[in-house]
C-alpha positions in Angstrom: 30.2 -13.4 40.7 31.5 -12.5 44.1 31.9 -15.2 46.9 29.1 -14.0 48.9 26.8 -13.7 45.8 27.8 -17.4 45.1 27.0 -18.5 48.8 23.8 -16.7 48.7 22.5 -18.5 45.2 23.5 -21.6 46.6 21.6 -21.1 50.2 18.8 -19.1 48.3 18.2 -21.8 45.8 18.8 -25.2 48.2 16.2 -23.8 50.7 12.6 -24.9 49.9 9.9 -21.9 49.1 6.5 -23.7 48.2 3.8 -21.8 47.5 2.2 -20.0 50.4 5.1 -21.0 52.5 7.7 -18.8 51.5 8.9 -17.3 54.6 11.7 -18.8 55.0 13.2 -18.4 51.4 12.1 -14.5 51.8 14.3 -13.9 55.3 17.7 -15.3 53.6 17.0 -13.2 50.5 16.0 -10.0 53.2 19.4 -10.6 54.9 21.3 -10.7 51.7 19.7 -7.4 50.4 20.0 -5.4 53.6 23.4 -3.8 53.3 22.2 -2.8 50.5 18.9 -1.4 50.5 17.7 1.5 53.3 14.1 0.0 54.3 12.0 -3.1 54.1 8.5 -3.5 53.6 6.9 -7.2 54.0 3.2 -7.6 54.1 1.0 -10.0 55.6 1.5 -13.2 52.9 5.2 -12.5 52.7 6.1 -10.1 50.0 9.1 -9.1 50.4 10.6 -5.4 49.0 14.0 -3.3 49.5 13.3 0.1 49.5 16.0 2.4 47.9 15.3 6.3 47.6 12.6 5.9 50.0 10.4 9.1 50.1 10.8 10.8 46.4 7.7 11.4 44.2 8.9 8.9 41.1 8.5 5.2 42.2 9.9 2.3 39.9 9.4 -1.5 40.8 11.9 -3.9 39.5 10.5 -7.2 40.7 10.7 -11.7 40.3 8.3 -14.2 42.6 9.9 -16.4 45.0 7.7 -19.2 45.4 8.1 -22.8 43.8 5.7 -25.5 42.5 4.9 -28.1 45.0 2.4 -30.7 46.9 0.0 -31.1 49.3 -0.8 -34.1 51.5 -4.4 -34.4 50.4 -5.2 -38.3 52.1 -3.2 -40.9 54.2 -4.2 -44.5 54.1 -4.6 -47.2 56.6 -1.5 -48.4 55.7 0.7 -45.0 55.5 1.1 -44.4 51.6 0.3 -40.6 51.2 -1.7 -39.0 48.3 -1.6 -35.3 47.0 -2.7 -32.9 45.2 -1.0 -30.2 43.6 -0.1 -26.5 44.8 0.7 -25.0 41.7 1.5 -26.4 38.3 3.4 -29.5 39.6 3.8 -32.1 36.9 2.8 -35.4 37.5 5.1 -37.2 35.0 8.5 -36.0 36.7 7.3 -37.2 39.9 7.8 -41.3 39.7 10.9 -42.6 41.5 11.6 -38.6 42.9 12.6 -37.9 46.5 10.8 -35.7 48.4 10.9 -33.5 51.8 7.7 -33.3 53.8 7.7 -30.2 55.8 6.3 -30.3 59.0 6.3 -28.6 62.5 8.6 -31.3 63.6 11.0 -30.9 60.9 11.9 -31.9 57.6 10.3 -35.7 56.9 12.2 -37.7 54.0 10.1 -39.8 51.2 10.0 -40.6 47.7 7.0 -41.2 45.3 6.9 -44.8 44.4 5.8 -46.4 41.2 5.1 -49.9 40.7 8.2 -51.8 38.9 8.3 -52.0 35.2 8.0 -56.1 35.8 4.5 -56.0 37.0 3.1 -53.7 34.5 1.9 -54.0 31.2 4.5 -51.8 29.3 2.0 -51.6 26.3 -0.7 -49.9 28.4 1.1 -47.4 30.1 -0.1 -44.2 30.0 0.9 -40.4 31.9 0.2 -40.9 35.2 -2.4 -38.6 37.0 -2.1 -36.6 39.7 -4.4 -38.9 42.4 -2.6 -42.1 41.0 1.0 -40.9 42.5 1.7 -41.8 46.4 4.5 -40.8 48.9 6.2 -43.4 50.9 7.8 -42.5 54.0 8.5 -45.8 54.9 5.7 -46.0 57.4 3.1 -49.2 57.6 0.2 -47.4 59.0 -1.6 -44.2 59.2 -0.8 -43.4 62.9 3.1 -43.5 62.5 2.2 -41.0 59.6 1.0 -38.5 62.0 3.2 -39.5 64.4 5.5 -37.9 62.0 4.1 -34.5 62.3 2.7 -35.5 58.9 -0.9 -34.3 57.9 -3.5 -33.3 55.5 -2.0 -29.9 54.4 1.3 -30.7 54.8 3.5 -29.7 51.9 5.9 -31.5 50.0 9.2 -30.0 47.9 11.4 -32.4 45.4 14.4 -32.7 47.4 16.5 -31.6 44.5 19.1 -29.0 44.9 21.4 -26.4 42.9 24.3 -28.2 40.8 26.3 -26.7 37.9 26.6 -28.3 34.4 29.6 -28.1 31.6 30.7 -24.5 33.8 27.9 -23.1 31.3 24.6 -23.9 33.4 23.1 -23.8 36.5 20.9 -26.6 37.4 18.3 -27.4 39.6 14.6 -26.9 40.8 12.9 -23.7 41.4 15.2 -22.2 39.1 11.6 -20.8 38.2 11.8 -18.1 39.9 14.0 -18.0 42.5 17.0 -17.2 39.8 15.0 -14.1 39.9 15.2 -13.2 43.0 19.5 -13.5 43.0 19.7 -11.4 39.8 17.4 -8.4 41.4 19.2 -8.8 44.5 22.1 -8.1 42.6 21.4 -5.5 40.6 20.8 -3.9 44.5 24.0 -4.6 45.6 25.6 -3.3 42.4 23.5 -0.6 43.2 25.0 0.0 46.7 28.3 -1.3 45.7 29.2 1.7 42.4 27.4 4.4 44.8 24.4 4.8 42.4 22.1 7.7 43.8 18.9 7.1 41.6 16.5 9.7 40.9 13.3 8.0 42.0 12.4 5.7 44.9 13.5 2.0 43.7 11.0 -1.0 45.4 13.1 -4.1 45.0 9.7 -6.6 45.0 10.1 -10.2 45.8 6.7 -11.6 45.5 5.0 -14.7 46.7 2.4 -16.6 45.0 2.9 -16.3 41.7 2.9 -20.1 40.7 -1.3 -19.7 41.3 -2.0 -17.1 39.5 0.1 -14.0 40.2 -1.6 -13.0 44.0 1.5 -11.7 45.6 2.1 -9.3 42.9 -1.4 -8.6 42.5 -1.3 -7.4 46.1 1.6 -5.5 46.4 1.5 -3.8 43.1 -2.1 -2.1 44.7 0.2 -0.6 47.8 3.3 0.2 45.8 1.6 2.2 43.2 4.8 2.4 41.2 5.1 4.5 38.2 7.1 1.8 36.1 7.3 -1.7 36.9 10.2 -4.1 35.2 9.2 -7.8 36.1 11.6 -10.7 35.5 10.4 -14.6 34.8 11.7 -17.1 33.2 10.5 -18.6 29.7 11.5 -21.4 27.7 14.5 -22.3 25.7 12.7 -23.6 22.4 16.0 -25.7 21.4 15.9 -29.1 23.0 13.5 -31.8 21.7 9.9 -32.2 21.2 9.5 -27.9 21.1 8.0 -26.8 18.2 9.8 -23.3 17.3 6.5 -22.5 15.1 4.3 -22.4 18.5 6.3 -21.5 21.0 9.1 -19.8 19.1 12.4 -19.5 18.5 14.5 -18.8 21.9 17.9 -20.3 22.8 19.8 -20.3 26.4 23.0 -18.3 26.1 21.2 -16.0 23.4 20.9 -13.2 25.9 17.8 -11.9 27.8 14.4 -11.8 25.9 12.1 -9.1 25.7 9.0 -9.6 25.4 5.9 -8.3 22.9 2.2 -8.2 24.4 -1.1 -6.2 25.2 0.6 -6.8 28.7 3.9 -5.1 28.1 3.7 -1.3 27.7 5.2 -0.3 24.0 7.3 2.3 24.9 8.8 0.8 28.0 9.8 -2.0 26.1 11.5 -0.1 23.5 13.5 1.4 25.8 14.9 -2.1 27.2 15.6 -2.5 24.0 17.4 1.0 23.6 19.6 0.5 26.8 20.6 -3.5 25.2 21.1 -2.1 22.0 23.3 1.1 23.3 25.5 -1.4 26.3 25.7 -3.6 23.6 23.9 -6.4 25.5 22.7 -9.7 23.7 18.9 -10.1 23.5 16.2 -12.0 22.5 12.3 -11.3 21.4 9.6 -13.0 21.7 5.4 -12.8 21.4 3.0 -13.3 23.7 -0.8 -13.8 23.4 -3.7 -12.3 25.7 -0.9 -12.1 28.5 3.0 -12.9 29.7 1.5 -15.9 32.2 3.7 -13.5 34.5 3.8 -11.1 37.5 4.1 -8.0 34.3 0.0 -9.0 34.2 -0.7 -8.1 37.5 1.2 -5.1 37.5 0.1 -3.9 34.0 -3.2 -3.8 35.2 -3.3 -2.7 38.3 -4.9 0.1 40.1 -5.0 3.1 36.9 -2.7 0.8 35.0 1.3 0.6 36.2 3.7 0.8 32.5 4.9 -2.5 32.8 7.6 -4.4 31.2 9.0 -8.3 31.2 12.8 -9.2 30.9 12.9 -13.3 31.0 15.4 -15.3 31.5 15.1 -18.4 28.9 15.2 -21.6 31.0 15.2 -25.8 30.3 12.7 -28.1 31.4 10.2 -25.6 33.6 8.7 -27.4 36.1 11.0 -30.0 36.8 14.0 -30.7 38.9 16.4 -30.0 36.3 15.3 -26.9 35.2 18.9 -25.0 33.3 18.8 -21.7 32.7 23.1 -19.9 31.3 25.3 -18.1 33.4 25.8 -15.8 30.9 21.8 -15.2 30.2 21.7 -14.4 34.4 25.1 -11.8 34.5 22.7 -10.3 31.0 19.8 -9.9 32.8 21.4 -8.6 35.9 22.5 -5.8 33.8 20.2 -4.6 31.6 18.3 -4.3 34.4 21.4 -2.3 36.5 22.0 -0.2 32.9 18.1 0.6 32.5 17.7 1.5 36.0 20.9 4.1 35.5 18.8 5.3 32.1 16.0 6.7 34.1 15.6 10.5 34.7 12.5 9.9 37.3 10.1 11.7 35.2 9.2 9.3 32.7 5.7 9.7 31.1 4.9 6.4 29.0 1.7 7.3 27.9 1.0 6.8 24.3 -1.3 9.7 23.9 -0.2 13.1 25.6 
């Protein structure tokens, strides 16, 4: 990884990009990628796309979401505790003890969600907690100070959490899920730029917004792109650690490569020819099965307008959904390129129809 690709992660992944408020997560990835890509496209919730080839017939997407799970102020009490509600798939039992930034149009506000101390509760009665049970504390004693804040009902919370590195194998952090995404298809644009790659077909670079409640930026975009073959890439979950059960969820391991995936979603023949490309540059994969859909942006592409061949490459992650989500360096550099290798596969006349 090159200096400036390291400085971008680390910018990239530090900066908060909740769910409908991804703007400013989109603009540093958009001035990464433009050195390297000849146009930008960025539609009215924030999609963002590099456009490389602009103009020939063939169109391929290769795409990840940028948005992260996060809160809403939902209620402020007399006496300046907070409430929420989630915006996306937050999860309650992380949040406990977790500091928080509040972002408002005065700034960035600091609290934490408090939880009574373990002396004043009954230990043998404690239960998950729910979602309208948790509180933010910004250390105010009344409502009005609250507000005086800039703080209000709609105001959106991130964990405060940031990007670390663990054992020189892992990156660490939160929104891991899917920002990672984001750096490894800006990459695969600057390798791109960087090797002189003239590709046969108009490349769309998509970073969409919205995913984490229910796949709306890509639903959007996908309708004006009208690509001919779209690659998505998500993460998915490492199946080692504790308290997985391989039988349900199966059997998937960080460091084991990228993992292709198998479902109604995931056109047969694009996926077999990921496979082709990892099998021919000799990169490390994984499989793995899916049910009526990936749970991923490859759903809203797959069945968009007349149907878009659609494939997922994930990237097999730790503990989704928290603030220590891991995902291996090696996995990210694998993804990266078997994305780079498959893009350099393509003639720009690929017909992946199963009956012609």
């Amino acid at each position: 990884m090159s200096d400036q690709s390291r400085e971008f992660l680390y910018k990239y992944l530090n900066n908060a990009s909740p769910t409908g408020f991804e703007a400013s997560g989109q603009q540093i990835w958009l001035d990464y990628i433009k050195p390297y890509i000849e146009e930008t496209i960025v539609d009215v919730y924030g999609t963002a796309v590099g456009v490389i080839g602009g103009g020939q017939d063939y169109k391929v997407v290769i795409e990840a979401h940028s948005d992260e799970i996060s809160w809403f102020v939902n209620y402020i009490t007399d006496d300046g505790y907070i409430h929420v509600r989630r915006n996306g798939g937050s999860d309650a039992i992380i949040a406990p003890s977790m500091r928080v930034n509040l972002h408002t149009g005065k700034g960035v506000v600091k609290g934490v969600f408090g939880w009574p101390a373990i002396h004043v509760r009954d230990i043998a009665k404690d239960s998950v907690p729910k979602v309208h049970e948790l509180f933010i504390d910004v250390g105010a004693s009344k409502k009005d100070e609250v507000l005086e804040m800039g703080i209000h009902v709609g105001t959106v919370a991130t964990f405060a959490d940031g990007l670390d590195e663990l054992n020189e194998k892992y990156y660490l952090g939160r929104a891991l899920d899917n920002r990672m995404g984001g750096f490894m298809i800006a990459e695969v644009a600057r390798m791109l730029h960087e090797n002189n790659v003239r590709l046969p077909f108009t490349l769309y670079v998509v970073n969409a917004v919205q995913e984490e409640i229910g796949l709306r930026g890509a639903e959007m975009i996908s309708r004006r792109l009208k690509p001919n073959l779209a690659i998505v890439t998500d993460v998915t979950h490492d199946t080692q650690s504790p308290m997985y059960n391989k039988k349900e969820q199966g059997d998937l391991k960080s460091g084991g490569g990228p993992v292709i995936c198998y479902g109604p979603a995931v056109q047969n023949n694009v996926r077999d020819m990921l496979i082709r490309v990892a099998d021919e540059k000799k990169i490390p994969f994984q499989r793995q099965a899916v049910s009526r859909s990936t749970g991923t942006d490859t759903d809203s592409f797959a069945y968009s307008t007349e149907g878009i061949a659609s494939a997922l490459i994930s990237l097999p992650l730790k503990y989704m959904h928290t603030t220590v989500e891991m995902v291996h360096k090696e996995d990210v550099k694998n993804v990266i390129q078997l994305m780079y290798d498959v893009l350099l596969s393509l003639k720009g006349d690929e017909d992946f129809r199963y009956i012609k």
